[in-house]
N, C-alpha and C positions, 0 to 999 in steps of 0.2 A: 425072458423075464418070467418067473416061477409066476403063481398065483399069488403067494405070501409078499412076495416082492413088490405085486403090482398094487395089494394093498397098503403096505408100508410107503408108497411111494403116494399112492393115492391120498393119503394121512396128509404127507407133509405139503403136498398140492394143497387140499383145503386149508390147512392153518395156515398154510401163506397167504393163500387169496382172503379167508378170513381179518388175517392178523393187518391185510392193506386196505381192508374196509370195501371190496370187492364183490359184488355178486355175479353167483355163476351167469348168468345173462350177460355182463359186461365182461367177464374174458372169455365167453366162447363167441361173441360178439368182435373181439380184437383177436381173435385167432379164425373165427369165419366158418365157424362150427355150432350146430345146436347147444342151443341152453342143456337139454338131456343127456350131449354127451360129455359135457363137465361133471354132470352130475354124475355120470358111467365110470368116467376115469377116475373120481374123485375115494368109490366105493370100489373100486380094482375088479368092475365087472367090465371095462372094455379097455384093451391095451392101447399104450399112446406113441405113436411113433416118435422119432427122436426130432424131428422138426417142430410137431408138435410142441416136445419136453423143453426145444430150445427156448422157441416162443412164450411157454409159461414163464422158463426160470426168468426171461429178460423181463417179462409183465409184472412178476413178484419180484423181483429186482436181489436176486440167489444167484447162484453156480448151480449149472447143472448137475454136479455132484451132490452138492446138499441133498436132492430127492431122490438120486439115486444110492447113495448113503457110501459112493467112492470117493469122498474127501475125506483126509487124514483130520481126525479131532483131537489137537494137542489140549492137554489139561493146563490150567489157569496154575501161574503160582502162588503158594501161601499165603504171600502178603496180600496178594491179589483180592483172593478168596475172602480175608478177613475183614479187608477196608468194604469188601462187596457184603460180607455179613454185617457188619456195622451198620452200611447205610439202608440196606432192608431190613432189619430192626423193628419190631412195632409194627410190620406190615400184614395187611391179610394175607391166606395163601394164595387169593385171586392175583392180588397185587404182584403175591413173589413170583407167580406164573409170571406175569405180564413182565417184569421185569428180564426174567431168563427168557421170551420169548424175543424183548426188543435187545438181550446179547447176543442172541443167535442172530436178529437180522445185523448188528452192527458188524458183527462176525463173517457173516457170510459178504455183504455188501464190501469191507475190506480186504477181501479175498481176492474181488476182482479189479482192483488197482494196479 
């Protein structure tokens, strides 16, 4: 894994752990690893083996793919898109974040069905 890779990867680590209301303590805690090297892998100063990655993706509740950016992302259809602009509407762009943040986890979560 390149260095660009490790940080790209290390991104979507924290916003998941982030996005589950997570502190690094409590998953380097369930993975039996220092609080500092969540924080390592998090900024792609320290590589994560793949045991490691498995453990994160089960604890942010992803496909391993997701963080390593090997799952195929089909685009939503039209109608989709529209009923989805509709109902964010009137929202902040924090909101619209949070909104595309909880479709990527409903995304990735039915991935692994």
């Amino acid at each position: 894994m390149s260095e660009k890779e490790r940080i790209k990867t290390g991104q979507k680590l924290k916003e998941a752990r982030e996005y589950l209301g997570l502190s690094q303590l409590e998953s380097a805690t369930e993975l039996g690893i220092p609080r500092s090297a969540i924080s390592f892998i998090e900024n792609g100063r320290r590589k994560i083996d793949l045991v490691e990655l498995k453990k994160l993706a089960k604890l942010y509740q992803r496909p391993v793919s997701f963080f390593t950016g090997d799952g195929e992302m089909k685009l939503p259809k039209i109608s989709e898109l529209t009923g989805l602009q509709r109902a964010t509407k009137g929202l902040s762009k924090n909101d619209v974040r949070e909104v595309l943040k909880f479709a990527e986890f409903l995304k990735s979560r039915s991935s692994r069905r």
